[in-house]
N, C-alpha and C positions, 0 to 999 in steps of 0.2 A: 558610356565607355565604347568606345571604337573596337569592331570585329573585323576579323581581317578572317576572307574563305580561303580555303584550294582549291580551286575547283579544276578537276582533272578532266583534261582535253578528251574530246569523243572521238576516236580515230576515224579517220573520213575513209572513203573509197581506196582511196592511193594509196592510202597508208596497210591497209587488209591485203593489196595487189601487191606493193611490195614484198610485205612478209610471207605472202604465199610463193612466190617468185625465192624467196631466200631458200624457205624449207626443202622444194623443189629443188633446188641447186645442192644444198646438203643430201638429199633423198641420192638425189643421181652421180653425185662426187661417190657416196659409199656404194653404191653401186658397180661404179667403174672400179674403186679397188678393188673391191670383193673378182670383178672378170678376170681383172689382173693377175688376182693372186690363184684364183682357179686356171688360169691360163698357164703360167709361169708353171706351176703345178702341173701340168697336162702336159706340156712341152719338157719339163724334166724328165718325166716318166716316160715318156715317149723316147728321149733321148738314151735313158739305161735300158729299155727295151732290146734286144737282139734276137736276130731268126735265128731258133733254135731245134732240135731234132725232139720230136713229139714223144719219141720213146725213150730217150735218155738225156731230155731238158739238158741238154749242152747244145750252146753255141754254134753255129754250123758256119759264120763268117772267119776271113781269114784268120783274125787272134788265135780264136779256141777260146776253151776254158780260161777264167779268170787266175787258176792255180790247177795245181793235182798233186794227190795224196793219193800213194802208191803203200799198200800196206802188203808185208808177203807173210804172211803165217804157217808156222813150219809145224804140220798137221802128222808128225811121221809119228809121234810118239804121243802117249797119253797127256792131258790134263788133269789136275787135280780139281777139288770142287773150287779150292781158294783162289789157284790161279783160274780158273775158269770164270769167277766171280769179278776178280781185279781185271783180268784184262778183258772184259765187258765193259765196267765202268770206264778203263780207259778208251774203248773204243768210242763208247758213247760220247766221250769230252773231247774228242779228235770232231766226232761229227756236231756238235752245239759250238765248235770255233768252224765252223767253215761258213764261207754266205755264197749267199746268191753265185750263179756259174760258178763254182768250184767244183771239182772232179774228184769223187773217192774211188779209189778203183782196188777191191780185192783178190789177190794171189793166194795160192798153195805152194807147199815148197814140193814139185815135181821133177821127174826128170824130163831132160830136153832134148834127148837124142834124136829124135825121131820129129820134132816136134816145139814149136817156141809157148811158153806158156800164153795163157791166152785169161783174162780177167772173169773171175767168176762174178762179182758184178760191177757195173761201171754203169755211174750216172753222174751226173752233177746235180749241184744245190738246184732244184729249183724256186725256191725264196719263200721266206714264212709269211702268213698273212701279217704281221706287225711292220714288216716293212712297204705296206702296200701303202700310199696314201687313201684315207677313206672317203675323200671325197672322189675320187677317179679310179677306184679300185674297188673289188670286193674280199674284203681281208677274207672271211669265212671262206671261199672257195679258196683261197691260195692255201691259207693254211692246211683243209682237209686235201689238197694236193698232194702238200708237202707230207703229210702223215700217212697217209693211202698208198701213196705211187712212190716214197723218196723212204720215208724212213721204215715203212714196217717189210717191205722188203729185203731191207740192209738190215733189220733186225734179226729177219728169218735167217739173212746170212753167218751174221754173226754168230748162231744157233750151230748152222751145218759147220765152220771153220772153227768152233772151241770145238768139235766130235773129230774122239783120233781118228785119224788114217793110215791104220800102220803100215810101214812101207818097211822094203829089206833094204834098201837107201834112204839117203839123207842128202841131196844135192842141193846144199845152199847156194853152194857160189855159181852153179853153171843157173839158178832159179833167177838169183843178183841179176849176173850177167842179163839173162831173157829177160829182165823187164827195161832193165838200163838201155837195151840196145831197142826196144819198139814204142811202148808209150812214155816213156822219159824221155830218150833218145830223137822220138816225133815233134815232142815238145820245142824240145830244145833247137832242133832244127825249123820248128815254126817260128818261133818266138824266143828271142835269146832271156826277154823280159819275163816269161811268166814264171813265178815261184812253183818248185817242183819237190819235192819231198817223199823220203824212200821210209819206212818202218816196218822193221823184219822184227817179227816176233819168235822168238826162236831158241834153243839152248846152244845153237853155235857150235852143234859136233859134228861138222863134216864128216861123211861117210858114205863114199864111192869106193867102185872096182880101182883099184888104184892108189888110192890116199883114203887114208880114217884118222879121225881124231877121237878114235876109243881108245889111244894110249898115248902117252906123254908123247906131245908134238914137236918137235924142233922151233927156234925161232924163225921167225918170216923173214927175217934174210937169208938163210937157209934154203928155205921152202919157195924162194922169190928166184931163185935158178932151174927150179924144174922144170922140164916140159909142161909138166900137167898145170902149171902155174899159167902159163902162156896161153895154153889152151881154155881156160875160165877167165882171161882177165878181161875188163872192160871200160868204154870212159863214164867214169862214175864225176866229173867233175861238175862242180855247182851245184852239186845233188846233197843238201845234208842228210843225214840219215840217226835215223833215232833205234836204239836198239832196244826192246824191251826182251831181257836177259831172262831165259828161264831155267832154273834150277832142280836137277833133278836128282833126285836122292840117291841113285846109282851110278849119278858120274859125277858125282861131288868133289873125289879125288881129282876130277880133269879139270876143272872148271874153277872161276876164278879171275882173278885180276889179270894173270900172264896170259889168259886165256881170251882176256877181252881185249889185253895190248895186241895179241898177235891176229886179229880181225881188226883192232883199229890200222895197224900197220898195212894191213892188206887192202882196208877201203881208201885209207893216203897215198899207195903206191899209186892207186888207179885216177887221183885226183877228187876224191871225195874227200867229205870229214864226218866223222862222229860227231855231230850234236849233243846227244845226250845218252845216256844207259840210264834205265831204271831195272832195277831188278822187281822182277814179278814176286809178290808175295808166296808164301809154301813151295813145299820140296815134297 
């Protein structure tokens, strides 16, 4: 019977040089993408990088901030534990939506006679370690940044602005006025582009030498002929404004729906709008 072999060829010299020569070409083909994609990477992050102020990680080139959130917190009268608890959470969920350059900036509702209010704190986002790439960054230091230098300050804040400040006034609108006309206002005149946002936390009972709304107020068309109306108004335009509404068991009588049209009325005279009302939980 006839056998037939295989017999499988011995690869010669050339053939070993060849294949070394391929591998080699694959070695160094992955090589270059990998530079690539570490480059392309390096040069992104380089690119969102901006010279920024060391003490208040904001932007120091012509833009500015990426945004700002202007929050005014009307400290004249007590908090309760509940509303003290809710508008925590809410403050918190204002600062877990902001990113990198964004600018939170905190007011009191003061008088301004003498005096334009001035931010008790102001910084921007300086960015969390999660957006850091880990190959060209170190998340661990950005984040303990961000916790150390950004949030637990703003937390202390938060701390000092739920504690009353009892005042024998209540000047919302000329507080309004003072921040519309310098860090909104700055804004605005820097950059028509950047998102700006006002949130007055507040029961909305104006009360100056002059005008009070401790007793059934007229309508704002009314109240939009006074002097005194002239003297507080200001350009609130492009600015939306969020009100967190608070309710107080001894002006319950005043307070209310008619009470938030005639603040809506008053921030659309000026060319703002009301975004949103939430009523703060407890009276």
């Amino acid at each position: 019977m006839q056998q037939y072999y295989d017999f499988q060829r011995r690869p010669n010299r050339h053939d070993k040089k060849a294949s070394q020569v391929r591998k080699a070409i694959f070695v160094l083909g992955g090589l270059c993408i990998a530079a690539v994609g570490i480059g392309y990477a390096y040069i992104t992050m380089q690119a969102n990088i901006r010279p920024t102020n060391p003490n208040t990680f904001c932007p120091t080139d012509a833009k500015g901030p990426n945004s700002i959130t202007a929050i005014l917190i009307d400290r004249t009268d007590s908090f309760n534990p509940t509303q003290q608890a809710a508008i925590r959470d809410r403050l918190n969920d204002v600062l877990d939506h902001t990113s990198k350059y964004d600018l939170i900036e905190i007011y009191s509702v003061e008088p301004t006679k003498t005096s334009l209010l001035k931010p008790e704190f102001s910084m921007c986002n300086p960015g969390r370690g999660e957006e850091v790439n880990q190959w060209t960054g170190n998340q661990h230091l950005v984040e303990q940044r961000f916790k150390t230098s950004f949030d637990a300050p703003l937390q202390h804040l938060f701390d000092l602005a739920l504690s009353a400040k009892e005042a024998d006034i209540s000047p919302i609108m000329e507080s309004i006025q003072s921040i519309a006309v310098t860090e909104l206002g700055a804004q605005k005149t820097r950059s028509k582009f950047i998102p700006r946002r006002l949130i007055v936390v507040s029961d909305l009972i104006q009360y100056v030498n002059g005008y009070s709304q401790y007793k059934p107020i007229a309508p704002f068309a009314q109240f939009r002929k006074t002097p005194y109306y002239q003297n507080v108004r200001t350009d609130l335009s492009d600015i939306p404004i969020d009100i967190w509404y608070i309710r107080r068991e001894r002006t319950l009588h005043l307070q209310g729906e008619k009470h938030i049209d005639f603040w809506r009325d008053y921030i659309a005279d000026q060319g703002g709008a009301v975004d949103k009302v939430w009523y703060v939980p407890g009276t």
